[in-house]
N, C-alpha and C positions, 0 to 999 in steps of 0.2 A: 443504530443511529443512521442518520442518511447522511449522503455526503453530495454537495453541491459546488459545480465549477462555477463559481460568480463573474469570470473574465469571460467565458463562455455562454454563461448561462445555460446550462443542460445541468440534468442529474447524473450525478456518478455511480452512485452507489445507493440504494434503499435500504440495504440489509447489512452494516458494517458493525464489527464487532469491536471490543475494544478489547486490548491486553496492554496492561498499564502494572506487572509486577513481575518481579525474574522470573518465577514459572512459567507465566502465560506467557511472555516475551521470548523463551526460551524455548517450549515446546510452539509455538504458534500454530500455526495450519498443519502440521506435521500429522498429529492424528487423523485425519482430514483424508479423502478417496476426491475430492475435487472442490470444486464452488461452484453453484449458482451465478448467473448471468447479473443478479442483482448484487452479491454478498461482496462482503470486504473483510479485511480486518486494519484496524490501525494497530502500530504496537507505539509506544511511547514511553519513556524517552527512546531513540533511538537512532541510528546514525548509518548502520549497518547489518545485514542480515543475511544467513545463510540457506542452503536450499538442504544441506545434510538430511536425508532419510524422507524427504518429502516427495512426493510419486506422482505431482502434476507438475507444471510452466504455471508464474503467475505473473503479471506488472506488478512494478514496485515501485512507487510514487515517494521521492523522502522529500519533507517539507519545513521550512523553516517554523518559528514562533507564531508569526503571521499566518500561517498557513500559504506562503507562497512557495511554489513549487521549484524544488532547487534542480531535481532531475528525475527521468522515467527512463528507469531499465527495463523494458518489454521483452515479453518472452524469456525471465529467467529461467533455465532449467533446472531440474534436480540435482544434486550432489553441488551447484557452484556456489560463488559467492559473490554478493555483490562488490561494489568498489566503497569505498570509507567515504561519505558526504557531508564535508565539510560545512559547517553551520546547521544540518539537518536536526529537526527537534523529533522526528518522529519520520515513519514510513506508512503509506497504506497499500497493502497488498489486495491486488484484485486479480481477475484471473486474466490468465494471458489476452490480450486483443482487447479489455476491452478501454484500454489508455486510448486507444489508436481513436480520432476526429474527436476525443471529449477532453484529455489531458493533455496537454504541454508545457515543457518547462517555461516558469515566468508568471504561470495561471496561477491565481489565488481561492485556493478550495473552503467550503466551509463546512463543518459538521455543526447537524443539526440534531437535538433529540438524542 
């Protein structure tokens, strides 16, 4: 699916995946050697997310029902964790850098397709 900043107007992401079941929300990118400049994933429900056994940095976008942006942890690393985000309905992980001039907390994102 692609993913669109509406408050910005730029494209976020082209190639976002979804993981919407314990498994896939639980193993998420893990399998994964990196991402693509375009690629994403959402997981959903979701509120919080770990880097356990994952072997690159990625931004991690968690969003409210709205799709409004509650907060961007940039440059997660491997083995951490992120912080518990209050109200958050879901998260979209992208690779590291590419939050930086397209997302900010407050932006309202839309997936498309």
């Amino acid at each position: 699916m692609k993913v669109f900043n509406k408050s910005k107007d730029l494209a976020v992401s082209s190639a976002a995946g979804r993981a919407d079941t314990f498994m896939t929300r639980l193993f998420g990118l893990i399998p994964r050697r990196s991402l693509g400049a375009e690629e994403g994933l959402w997981l959903e429900p979701c509120a919080m997310i770990h880097m356990c056994f994952m072997s690159f940095p990625i931004d991690a976008v968690f969003l409210d029902r709205e799709g409004k942006v509650l907060r961007v942890v940039a440059d997660l690393k491997p083995w951490r964790f992120s912080p518990w985000v209050f109200g958050a309905r879901g998260v979209l992980e992208l690779p590291a850098g590419r939050c930086s001039g397209r997302v900010s907390e407050g932006d309202v994102l839309e997936f498309r397709g």
